[in-house]
N, C-alpha and C positions, 0 to 999 in steps of 0.2 A: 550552409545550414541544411540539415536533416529534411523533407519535407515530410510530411504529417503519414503518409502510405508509404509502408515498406512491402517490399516483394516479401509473402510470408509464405514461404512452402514446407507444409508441414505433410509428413511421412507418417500419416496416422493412419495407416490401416491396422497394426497391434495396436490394440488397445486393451490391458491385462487386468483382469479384475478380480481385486480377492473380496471378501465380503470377509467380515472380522465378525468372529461366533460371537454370537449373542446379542453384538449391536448393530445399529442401523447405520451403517459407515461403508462406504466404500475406498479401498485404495487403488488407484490408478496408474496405472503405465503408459506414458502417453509417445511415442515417440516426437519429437520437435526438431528437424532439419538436422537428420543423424544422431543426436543425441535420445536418451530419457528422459521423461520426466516425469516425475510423481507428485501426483495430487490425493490428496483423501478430501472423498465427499459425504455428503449429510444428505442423503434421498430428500426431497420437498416436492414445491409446485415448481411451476415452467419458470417461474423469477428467480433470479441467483441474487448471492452474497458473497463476493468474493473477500477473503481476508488476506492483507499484506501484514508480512511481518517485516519487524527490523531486520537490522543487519546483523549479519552473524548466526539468526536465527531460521525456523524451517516450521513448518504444519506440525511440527507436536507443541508451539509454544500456544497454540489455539486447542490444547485438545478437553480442555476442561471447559472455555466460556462457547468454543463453535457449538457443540448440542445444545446447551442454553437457547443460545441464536435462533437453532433450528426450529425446536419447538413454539419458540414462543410467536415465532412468524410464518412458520412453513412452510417457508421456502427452503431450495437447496445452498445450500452453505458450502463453499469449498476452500480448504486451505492445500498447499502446495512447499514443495520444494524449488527452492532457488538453485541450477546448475551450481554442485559442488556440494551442497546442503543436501543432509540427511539421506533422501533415496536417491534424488536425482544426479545423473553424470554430471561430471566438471566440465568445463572449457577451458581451452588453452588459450584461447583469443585475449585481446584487449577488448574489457570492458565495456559496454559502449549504453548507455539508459535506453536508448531508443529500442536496440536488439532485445534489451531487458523484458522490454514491453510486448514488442512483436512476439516474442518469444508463447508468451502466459495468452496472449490474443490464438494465437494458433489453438494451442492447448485446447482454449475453451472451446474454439470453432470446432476442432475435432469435436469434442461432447456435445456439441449445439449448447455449447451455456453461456455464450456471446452477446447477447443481448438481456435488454432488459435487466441490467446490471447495479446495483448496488456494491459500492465499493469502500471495503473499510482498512485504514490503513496505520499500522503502527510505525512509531519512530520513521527510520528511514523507507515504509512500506507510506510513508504517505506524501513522498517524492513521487512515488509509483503510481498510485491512487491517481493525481495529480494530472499526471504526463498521460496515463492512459484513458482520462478523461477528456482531456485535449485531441488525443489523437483519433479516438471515436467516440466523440461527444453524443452521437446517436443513440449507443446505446449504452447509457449511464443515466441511470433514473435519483443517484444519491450519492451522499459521500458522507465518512465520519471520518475523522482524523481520531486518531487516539495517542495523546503527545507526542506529536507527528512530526517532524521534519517542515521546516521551512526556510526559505533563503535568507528572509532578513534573520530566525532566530539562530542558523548554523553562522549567519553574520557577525551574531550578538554574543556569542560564547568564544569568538576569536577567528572564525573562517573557517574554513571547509580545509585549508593547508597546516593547519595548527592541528585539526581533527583529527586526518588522513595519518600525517605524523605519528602519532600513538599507536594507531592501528596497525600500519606498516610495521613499527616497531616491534609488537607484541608476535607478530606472526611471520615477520621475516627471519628465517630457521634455516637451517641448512640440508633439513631434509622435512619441510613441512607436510600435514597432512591432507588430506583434499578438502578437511575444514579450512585448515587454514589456507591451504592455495585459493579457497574462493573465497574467504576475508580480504587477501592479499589484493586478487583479483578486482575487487569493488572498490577498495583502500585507496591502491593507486587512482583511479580515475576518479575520485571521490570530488577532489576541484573542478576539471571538465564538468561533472556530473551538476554542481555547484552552479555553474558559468552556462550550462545549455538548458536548466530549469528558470532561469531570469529571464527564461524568453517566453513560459508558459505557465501564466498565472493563473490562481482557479479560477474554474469555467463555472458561470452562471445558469440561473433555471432551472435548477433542481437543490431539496431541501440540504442543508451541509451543517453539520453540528461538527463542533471544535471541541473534543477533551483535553484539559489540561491536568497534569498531576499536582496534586495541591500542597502532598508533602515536601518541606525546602530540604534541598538539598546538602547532602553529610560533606564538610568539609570544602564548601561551594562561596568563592564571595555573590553576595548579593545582585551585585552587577552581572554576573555572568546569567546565575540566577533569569532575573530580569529578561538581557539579554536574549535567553532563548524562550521566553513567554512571550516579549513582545511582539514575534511572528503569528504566534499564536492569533494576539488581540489583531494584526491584522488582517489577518485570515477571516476573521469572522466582519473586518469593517468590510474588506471588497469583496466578500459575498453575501454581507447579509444574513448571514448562519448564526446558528445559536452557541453563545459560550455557555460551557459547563466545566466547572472544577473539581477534580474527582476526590474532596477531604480523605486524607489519610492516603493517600496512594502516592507510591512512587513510581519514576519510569515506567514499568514492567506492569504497568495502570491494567493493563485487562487482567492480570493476576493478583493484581492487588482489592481490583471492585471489579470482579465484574457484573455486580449488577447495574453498576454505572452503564457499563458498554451494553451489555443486555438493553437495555432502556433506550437508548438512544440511539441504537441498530434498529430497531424496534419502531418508533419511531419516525425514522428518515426513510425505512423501508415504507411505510406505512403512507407516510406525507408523498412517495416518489410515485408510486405507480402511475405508468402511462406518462410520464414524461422523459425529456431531451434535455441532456445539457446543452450549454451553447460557448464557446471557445471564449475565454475570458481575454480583457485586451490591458496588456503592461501599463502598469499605472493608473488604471482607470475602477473602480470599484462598480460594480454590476447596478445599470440601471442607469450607470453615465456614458453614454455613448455607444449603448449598444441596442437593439433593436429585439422587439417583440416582449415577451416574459421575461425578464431577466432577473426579478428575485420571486423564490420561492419555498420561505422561510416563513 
């Protein structure tokens, strides 16, 4: 097993900045251990907001509700490129969640926006959210799920090997593109990825709201349905966090409301300042056997 500190050496002395006419954005060039990587940021105060997107996806799927975000809280807001996505270079490597993390942790160090973190995460951006809460619980003051990913709901829809399946399918090509090498890329390791988050459950003491999409699913039985909400409900039992259902939305819930997400960024930002997550323990729901603040909902 991984331990919690990985050696992060990041090669950020380039750091490339466009500013985008007319708006208050920046895009970033961050170098990360040989590679790029691209972030677009939302100027604020010294507290960030970091957004995870799903998979498959990159920082323009946030480019409509992040200035919302920003405004409404004023803080800096940054969305990014996953290696392979959008601006950022590919990796040849195998996969691996933990590098995942390390990787976005550098990033931010480079910009000093490592701390004092609020963390919002979609679909498979909230494996991420998650994992990088655990690994520097310090400095994470919040978390939103936004129909987020979870082990029991990736359980409840047939497993994370059922999932992978499809994906692989769709993007294993004979001369795929660097989209799809980095669909591929995540695809594969989707099970591991699956099997190494059952050992890092949410972390407690800091406020955590749970979006869920309310519109049922086209073509979906019920059960599967079910299935992947039930991670959701308990998400919010072993932290303590607020359920919200976002009427009318599906998956793609920050495009479909985002004044949902707006509200409830808003919110946990708000509820977080000045505080420490705390490293949640398997099995145990916050406040059973774990020690000092541990809910903060």
């Amino acid at each position: 097993m991984k331990r919690v500190f990985f050696g992060i050496v990041a090669a950020c002395s380039a750091l490339t900045w466009q500013a985008k006419a007319g708006a208050a954005v920046k895009d970033v060039t961050v170098a990360v251990r040989g590679t790029k990587m691209h972030l677009r940021l939302y100027p604020g105060s010294g507290r960030t907001i970091l957004l995870e997107s799903g998979s498959g996806l990159g920082a323009d799927t946030w480019n409509d509700v992040a200035p919302l975000i920003a405004k409404r809280t004023g803080a800096t807001v940054i969305s990014y490129d996953r290696a392979g996505m959008g601006s950022s270079e590919g990796l040849d490597t195998v996969y691996d969640v933990h590098d995942e993390i390390s990787r976005i942790h550098a990033a931010l160090h480079a910009l000093k926006r490592d701390q004092s973190l609020t963390l919002v995460g979609h679909s498979y951006g909230g494996y991420l959210i998650q994992l990088y809460a655990n690994l520097y619980p310090g400095d994470v003051e919040g978390l939103v799920y936004v129909d987020a990913n979870t082990v029991k709901g990736i359980d409840g829809i047939g497993g994370a090997e059922t999932l992978a399946a499809g994906r692989i399918k769709a993007n294993d090509v004979p001369e795929p593109t660097p989209y799809q090498r980095s669909n591929l890329r995540l695809s594969r390791a989707l099970v591991a990825t699956q099997e190494m988050m059952r050992r890092y459950p949410p972390v407690c003491a800091v406020p955590v709201t749970v979006i869920t999409a309310g519109k049922q699913w086209p073509d979906t039985p019920a059960a599967v349905v079910e299935g992947w909400r039930s991670g959701h409900a308990e998400l919010v039992r072993m932290t303590g966090g607020r359920a919200v259902v976002a009427d009318g939305a599906g998956h793609m819930l920050h495009k479909d409301r985002p004044d949902i997400v707006v509200d409830e960024v808003a919110r946990v930002f708000g509820a977080g300042a000045g505080r420490a997550a705390m490293p949640g323990i398997v099995g145990l729901p916050c406040g059973k056997g774990h020690s000092g603040d541990e809910t903060a909902n």
